[in-house]
C-alpha positions as CSV (number, residue, x, y, z in Angstrom):
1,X,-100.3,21.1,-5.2
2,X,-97.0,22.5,-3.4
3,X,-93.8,23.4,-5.7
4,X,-90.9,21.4,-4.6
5,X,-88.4,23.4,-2.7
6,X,-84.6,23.7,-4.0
7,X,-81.8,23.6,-2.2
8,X,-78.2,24.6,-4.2
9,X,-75.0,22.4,-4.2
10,X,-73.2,24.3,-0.9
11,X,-76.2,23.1,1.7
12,X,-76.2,19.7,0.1
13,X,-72.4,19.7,0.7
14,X,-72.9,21.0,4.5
15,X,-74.8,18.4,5.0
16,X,-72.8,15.8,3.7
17,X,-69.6,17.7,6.1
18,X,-71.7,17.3,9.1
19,X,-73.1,13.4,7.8
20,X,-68.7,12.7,7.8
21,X,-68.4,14.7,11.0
22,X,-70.7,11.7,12.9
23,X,-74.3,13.8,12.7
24,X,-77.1,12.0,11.8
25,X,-79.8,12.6,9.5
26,X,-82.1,14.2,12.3
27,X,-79.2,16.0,13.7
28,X,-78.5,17.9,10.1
29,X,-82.0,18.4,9.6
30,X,-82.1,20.7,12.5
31,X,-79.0,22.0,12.0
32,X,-79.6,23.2,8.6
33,X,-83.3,23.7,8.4
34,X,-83.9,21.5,5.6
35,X,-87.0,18.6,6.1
36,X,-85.5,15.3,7.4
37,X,-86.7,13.6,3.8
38,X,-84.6,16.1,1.4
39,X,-81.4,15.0,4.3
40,X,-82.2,11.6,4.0
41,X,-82.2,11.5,0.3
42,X,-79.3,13.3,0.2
43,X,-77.3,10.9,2.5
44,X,-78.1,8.2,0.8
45,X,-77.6,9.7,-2.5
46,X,-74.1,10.5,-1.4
47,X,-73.5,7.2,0.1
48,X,-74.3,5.4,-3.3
49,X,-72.3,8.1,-5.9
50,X,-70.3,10.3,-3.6
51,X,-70.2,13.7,-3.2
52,X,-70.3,14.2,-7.2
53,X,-73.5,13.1,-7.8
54,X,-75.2,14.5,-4.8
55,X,-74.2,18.4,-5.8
56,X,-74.7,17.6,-9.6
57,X,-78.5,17.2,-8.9
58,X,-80.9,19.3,-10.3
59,X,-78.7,20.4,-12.9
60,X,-80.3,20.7,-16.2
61,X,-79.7,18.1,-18.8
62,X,-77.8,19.3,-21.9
63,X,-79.3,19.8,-25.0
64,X,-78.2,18.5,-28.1
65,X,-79.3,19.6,-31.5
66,X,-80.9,17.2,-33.9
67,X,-77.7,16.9,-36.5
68,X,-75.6,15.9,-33.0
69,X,-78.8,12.9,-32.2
70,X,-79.0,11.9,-36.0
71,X,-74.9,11.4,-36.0
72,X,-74.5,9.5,-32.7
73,X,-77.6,7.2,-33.5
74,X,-76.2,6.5,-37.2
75,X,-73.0,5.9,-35.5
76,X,-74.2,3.4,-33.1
77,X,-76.6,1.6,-35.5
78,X,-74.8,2.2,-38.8
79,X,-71.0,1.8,-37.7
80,X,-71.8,-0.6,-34.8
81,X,-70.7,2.1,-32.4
82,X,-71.8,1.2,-28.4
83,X,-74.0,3.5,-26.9
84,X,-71.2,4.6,-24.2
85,X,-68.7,5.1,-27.0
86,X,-71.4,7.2,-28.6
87,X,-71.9,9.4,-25.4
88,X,-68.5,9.9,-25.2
89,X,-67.8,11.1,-28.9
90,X,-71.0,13.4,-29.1
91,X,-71.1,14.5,-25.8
């Protein structure tokens, strides 16, 4: 089995530069060296959450210690708290 290769935020932003400039996905591919698939993903990643999402992937999720979990699941089952309310008090 071969390990996934990473690319970091600033090539995913190039290609998303050349994508606005008219390039298609081919075209970037070669331009960059990155495989046509990682491109296309990207594209269309970027096309559905803008530019945010496409250089916030890969990012590690946070991590939250059990007190914070225990307090925003109380809040939301106990106080009647919604889950996006919850998120946005605890983080």
């Amino acid at each position: 089995m071969t390990r996934r290769t990473l690319y970091d935020a600033a090539t995913r932003s190039k290609a998303t530069e050349l994508y606005d400039a008219g390039n298609g996905v081919k075209a970037i591919s070669s331009l960059i060296g990155v495989p046509y698939e990682a491109v296309r993903k990207w594209i269309d990643t970027y096309r559905s959450v803008g530019i945010e999402g496409l250089t916030d992937m890969g990012k590690k999720y946070a991590v939250y210690s059990y007190e914070t979990k225990v307090a925003a699941a109380r809040a939301v089952v106990d106080e009647g708290m919604t889950k996006p309310e919850a998120m946005e008090r605890f983080g």
